[in-house]
C-alpha positions as CSV (number, residue, x, y, z in Angstrom):
1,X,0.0,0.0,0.0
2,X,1.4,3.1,-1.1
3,X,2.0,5.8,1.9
4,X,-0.7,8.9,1.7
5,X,1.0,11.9,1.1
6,X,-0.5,14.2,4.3
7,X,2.0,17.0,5.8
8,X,3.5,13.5,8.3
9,X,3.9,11.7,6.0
10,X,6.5,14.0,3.6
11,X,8.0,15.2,6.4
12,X,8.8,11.3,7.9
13,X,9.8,10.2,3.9
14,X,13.3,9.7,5.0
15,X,12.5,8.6,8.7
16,X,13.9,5.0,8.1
17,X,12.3,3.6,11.6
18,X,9.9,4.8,14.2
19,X,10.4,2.9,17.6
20,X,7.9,4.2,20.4
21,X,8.8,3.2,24.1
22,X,5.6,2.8,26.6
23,X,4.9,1.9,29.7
24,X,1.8,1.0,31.7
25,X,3.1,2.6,34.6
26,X,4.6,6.1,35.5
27,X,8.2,5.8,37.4
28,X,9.2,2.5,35.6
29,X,11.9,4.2,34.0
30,X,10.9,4.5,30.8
31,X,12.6,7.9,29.6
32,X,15.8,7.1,30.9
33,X,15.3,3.6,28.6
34,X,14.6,5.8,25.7
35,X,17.5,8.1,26.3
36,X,19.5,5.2,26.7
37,X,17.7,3.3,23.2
38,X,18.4,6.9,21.3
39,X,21.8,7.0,22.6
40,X,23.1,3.3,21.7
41,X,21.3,3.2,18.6
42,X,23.5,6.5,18.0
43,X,26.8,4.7,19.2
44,X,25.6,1.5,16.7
45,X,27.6,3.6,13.6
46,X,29.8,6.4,13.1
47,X,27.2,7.1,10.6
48,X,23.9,7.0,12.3
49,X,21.7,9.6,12.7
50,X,19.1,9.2,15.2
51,X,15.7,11.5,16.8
52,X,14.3,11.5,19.9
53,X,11.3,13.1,20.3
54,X,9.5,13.6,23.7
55,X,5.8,13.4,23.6
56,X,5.5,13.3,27.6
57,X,3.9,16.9,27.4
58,X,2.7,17.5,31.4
59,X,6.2,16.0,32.4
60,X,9.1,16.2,29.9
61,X,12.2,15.1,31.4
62,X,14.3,14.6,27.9
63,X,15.5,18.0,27.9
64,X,17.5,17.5,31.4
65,X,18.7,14.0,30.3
66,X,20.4,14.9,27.4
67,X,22.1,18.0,29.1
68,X,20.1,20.3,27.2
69,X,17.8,21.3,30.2
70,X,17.0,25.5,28.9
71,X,18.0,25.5,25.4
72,X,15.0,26.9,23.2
73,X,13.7,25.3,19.5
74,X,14.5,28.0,16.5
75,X,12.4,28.7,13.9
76,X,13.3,28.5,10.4
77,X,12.2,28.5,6.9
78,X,11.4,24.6,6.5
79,X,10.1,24.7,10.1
80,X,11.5,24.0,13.8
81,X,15.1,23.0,14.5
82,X,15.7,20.8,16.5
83,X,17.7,20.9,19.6
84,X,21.1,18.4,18.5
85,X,22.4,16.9,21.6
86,X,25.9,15.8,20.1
87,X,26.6,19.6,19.3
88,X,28.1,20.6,15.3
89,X,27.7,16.6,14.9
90,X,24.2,17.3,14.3
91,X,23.2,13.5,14.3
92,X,21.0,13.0,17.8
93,X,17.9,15.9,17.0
94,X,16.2,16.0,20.3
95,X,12.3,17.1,20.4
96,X,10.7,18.0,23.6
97,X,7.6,20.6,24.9
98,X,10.2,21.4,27.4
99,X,12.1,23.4,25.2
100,X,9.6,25.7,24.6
101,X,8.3,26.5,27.9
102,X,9.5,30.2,29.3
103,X,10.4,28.8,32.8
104,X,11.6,25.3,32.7
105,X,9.8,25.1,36.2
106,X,6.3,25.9,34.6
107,X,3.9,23.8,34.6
108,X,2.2,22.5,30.9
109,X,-1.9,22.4,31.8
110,X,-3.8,21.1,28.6
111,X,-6.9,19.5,27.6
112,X,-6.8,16.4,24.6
113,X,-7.3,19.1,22.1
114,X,-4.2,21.7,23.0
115,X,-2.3,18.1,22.8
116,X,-3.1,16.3,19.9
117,X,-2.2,19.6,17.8
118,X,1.4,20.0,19.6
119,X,2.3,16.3,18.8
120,X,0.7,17.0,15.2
121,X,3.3,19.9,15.0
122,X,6.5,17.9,16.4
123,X,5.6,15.2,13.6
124,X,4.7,17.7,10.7
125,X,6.5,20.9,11.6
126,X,10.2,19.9,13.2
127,X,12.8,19.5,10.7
128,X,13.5,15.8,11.6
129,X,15.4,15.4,8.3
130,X,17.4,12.1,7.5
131,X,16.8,9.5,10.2
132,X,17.7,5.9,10.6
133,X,15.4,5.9,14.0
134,X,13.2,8.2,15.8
135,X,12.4,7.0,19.2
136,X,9.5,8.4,20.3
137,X,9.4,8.8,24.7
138,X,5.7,8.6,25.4
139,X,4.0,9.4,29.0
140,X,2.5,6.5,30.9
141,X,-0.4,4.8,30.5
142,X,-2.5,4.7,27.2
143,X,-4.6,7.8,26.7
144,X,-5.0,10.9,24.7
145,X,-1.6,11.3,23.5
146,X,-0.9,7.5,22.6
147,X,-4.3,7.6,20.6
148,X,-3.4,11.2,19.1
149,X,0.1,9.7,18.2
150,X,-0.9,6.6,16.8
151,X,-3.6,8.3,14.6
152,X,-0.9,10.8,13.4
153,X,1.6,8.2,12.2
154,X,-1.1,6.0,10.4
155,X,1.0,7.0,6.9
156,X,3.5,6.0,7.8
157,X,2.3,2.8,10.3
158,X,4.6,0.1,8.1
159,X,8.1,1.6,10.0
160,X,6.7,2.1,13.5
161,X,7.1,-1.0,16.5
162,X,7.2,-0.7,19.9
163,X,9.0,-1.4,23.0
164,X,7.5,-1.8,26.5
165,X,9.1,-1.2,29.7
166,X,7.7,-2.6,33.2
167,X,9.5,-3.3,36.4
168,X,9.2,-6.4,38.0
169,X,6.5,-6.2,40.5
170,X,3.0,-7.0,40.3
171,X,1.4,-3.7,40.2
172,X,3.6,-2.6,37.3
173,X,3.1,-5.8,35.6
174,X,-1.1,-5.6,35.6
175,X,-0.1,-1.8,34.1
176,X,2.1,-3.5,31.2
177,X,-0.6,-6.0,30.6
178,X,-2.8,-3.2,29.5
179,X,-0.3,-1.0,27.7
180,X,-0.2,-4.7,25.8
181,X,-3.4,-4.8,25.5
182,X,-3.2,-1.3,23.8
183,X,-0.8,-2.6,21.0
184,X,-2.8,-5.3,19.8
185,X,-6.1,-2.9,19.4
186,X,-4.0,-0.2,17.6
187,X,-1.8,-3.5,15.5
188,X,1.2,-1.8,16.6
189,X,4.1,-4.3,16.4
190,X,6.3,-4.8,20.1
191,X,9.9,-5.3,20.0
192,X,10.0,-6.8,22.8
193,X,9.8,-6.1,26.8
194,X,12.4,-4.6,29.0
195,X,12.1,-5.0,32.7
196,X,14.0,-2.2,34.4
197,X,15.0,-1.4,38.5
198,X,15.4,-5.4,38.7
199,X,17.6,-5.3,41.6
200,X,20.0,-2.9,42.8
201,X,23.8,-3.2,42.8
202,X,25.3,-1.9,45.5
203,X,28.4,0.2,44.1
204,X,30.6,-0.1,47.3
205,X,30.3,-4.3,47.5
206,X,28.8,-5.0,44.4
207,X,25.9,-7.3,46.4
208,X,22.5,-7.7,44.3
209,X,19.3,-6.5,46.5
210,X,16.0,-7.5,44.7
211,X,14.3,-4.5,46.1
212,X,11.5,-4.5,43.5
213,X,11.3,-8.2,42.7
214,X,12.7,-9.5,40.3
215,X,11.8,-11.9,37.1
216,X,8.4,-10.7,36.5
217,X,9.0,-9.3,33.5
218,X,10.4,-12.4,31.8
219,X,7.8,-14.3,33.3
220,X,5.1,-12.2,31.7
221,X,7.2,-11.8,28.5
222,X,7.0,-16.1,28.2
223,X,3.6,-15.8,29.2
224,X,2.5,-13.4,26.7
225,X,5.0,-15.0,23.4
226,X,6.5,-11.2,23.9
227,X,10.7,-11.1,22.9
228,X,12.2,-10.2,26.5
229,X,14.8,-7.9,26.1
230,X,16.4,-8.3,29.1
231,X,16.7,-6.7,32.5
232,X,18.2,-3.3,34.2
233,X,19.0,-2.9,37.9
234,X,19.3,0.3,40.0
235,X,22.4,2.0,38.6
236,X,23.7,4.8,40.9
237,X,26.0,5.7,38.0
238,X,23.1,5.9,35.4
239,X,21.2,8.5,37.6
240,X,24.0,10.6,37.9
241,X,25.2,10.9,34.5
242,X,21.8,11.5,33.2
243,X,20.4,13.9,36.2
244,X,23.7,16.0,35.2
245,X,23.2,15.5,31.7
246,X,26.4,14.1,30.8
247,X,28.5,14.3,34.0
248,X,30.3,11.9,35.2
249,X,29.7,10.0,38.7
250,X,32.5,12.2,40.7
251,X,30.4,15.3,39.6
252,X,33.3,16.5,36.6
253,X,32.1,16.8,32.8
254,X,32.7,13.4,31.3
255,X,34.7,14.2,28.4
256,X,35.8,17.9,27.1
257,X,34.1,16.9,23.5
258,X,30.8,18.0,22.0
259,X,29.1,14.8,23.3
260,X,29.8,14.3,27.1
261,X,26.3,12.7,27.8
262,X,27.6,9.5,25.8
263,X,30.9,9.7,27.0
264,X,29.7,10.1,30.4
265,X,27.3,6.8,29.6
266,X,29.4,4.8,28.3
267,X,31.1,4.7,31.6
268,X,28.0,3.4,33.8
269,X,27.4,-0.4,34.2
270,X,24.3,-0.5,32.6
271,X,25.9,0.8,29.2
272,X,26.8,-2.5,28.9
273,X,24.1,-5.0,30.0
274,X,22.1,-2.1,27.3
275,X,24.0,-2.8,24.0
276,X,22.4,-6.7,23.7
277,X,19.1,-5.4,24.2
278,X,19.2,-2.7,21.6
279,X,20.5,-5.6,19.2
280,X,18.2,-8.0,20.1
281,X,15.6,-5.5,19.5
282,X,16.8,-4.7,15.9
283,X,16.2,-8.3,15.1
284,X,12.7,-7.5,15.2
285,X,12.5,-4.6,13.3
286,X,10.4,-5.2,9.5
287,X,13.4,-6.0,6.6
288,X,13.4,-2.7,4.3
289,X,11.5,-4.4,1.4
290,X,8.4,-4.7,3.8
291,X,8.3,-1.0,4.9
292,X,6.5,1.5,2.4
C-alpha cells in the first residue's frame, strides 16, 4: 500500500524507523530507557543519525537527560530545529515541549485538544530530516496522547514497533498487561519487553538487592509470546550521569568533546548489559522491502 501523502507523512519520507517506548506505569523508567535506546542506537555507527522526540507533554524530562535542560527550538524557513544533543555533529535531534516552555519550572496544563495539535506539530512541523530511528518517549499509560500519536503516524504505520518497559513487581506488571493490551487494538508491532529497576547493585560491594522483585518481566514476556529484552538494575552511576546530563559519577564533565552525555554513559554499568538489548531488538524490526 502506497503511503498517503499528508503533511507526516512527507515530512517522515526519509524517517527510516519509528520505535515508540511505553509503559503501563509512570516511574518504571521508561525515559531514561529511551535516552539510553536513542543513545546506543546513535553509538551503533559512526554514521547513524538518530531523533528522539518527547511526547510526555505534562512531564518532559528529555530536555534534562540529554544536558540540554534550557535551550530553546529555532524557527526557520522549513520549520522547527531541533535541539542536536551531540553539538556541530548534528546527528542526535532531540524534540521535547520542554524546550519551549518560558520557565523550565512551569507547569504544561492542557486539555486532549491543545495536545493532539502540539504532537501533530512535532511530527509535521520539526525539521527531523534524515533519520535511521526516531524513538518516540511517550507518558504512561494509554490515553490521549498514545491515541493522538498513533492516529498521526497511520501513513507511515509500516516503520513504526514498539518497546514496553515494566518493572518487576505485580502492580507494574497488571499496568504493562494493558499498555499490551493497547498494541494489539492499535496493530502496533512490540519489539520486545524490558524490565528495568530489577535489583539494585550496590556500588561499594557490588551485592544484588531485589528490592523490587525480580523476574516478573520475563515471566510475563514467556507468558505473553513477547521477545524479553532483558533486564536493568538500579544504577547509581546511570542516575548521575543523566540527572547532570552528561557528567560523570564524581560530579566532573565526562569528556571535554561535543558529546559528554555518551561519554559520560558509556562509563556506567548498565551501558553495557544495554548494548544486547538494543541488538536484540533490531532483530525484530520489519526488513526494508516490507516498509513503504
Amino acid at each position: 500500500m502506497a503511503t498517503q501523502d499528508t503533511p507526516i507523512a512527507r515530512r517522515l519520507r526519509n524517517v527510516r524507523n519509528i520505535i515508540i517506548v511505553l509503559s503501563g506505569k509512570g516511574g518504571v523508567g521508561k525515559s531514561s530507557v529511551s535516552t539510553q535506546l536513542a543513545l546506543n542506537l546513535y553509538a551503533s555507527s559512526a554514521n547513524c543519525r538518530v531523533g528522539l522526540l518527547d511526547v510526555d507533554l505534562t512531564g518532559p524530562s528529555i530536555p534534562r537527560m540529554i544536558g540540554r535542560d534550557g535551550h530553546g527550538v529555532h524557527q526557520s524557513t522549513d520549520g522547527w530545529v531541533p535541539v542536536y544533543a551531540d553539538g556541530s555533529a548534528a546527528r542526535f535531534a532531540c524534540m521535547s515541549v520542554g524546550f519551549l516552555l518560558k520557565k523550565k519550572g512551569d507547569s504544561v496544563v492542557w486539555r486532549g485538544p491543545k495536545k493532539n495539535g502540539m504532537i501533530r506539530q512535532f511530527l509535521s512541523d520539526v525539521r527531523w530530516g534524515e533519520l535511521d530511528y526516531l524513538v518516540i518517549d511517550t507518558p504512561p499509560g494509554t490515553s490521549d496522547e498514545h491515541l493522538s500519536l498513533l492516529e498521526h503516524l497511520a501513513p507511515v504505520h509500516s516503520r513504526l514497533s514498539s518497546i514496553i518497559v515494566t518493572t518487576p513487581q505485580a502492580v507494574a506488571l497488571m499496568d504493562a498487561m494493558k499498555c499490551l493490551s493497547f498494541t494489539q487494538t492499535v496493530n502496533l508491532p512490540v519489539l520486545g519487553l524490558i524490565e528495568n529497576m530489577s535489583g539494585y547493585v550496590c556500588p561499594c560491594c557490588g551485592e544484588v538487592s531485589n528490592i523490587f522483585s525480580t523476574g516478573g518481566g520475563e515471566a510475563m514476556a514467556k507468558r505473553e509470546g513477547l521477545r524479553f529484552l532483558g533486564s536493568l538494575p538500579v544504577d547509581t552511576d546511570l542516575v548521575t550521569v543523566l540527572d547532570g546530563g552528561g557528567r560523570a559519577a564524581d560530579g566532573s564533565d565526562a569528556d571535554e568533546v561535543s558529546f559528554p552525555l555518551l561519554q559520560g554513559y558509556r562509563n556506567t554499568p548498565t551501558a553495557k548489559l544495554f548494548k544486547p538489548i538494543v541488538e536484540m531488538a533490531l532483530g525484530g524490526l520489519p526488513s526494508p522491502e516490507n516498509i513503504d
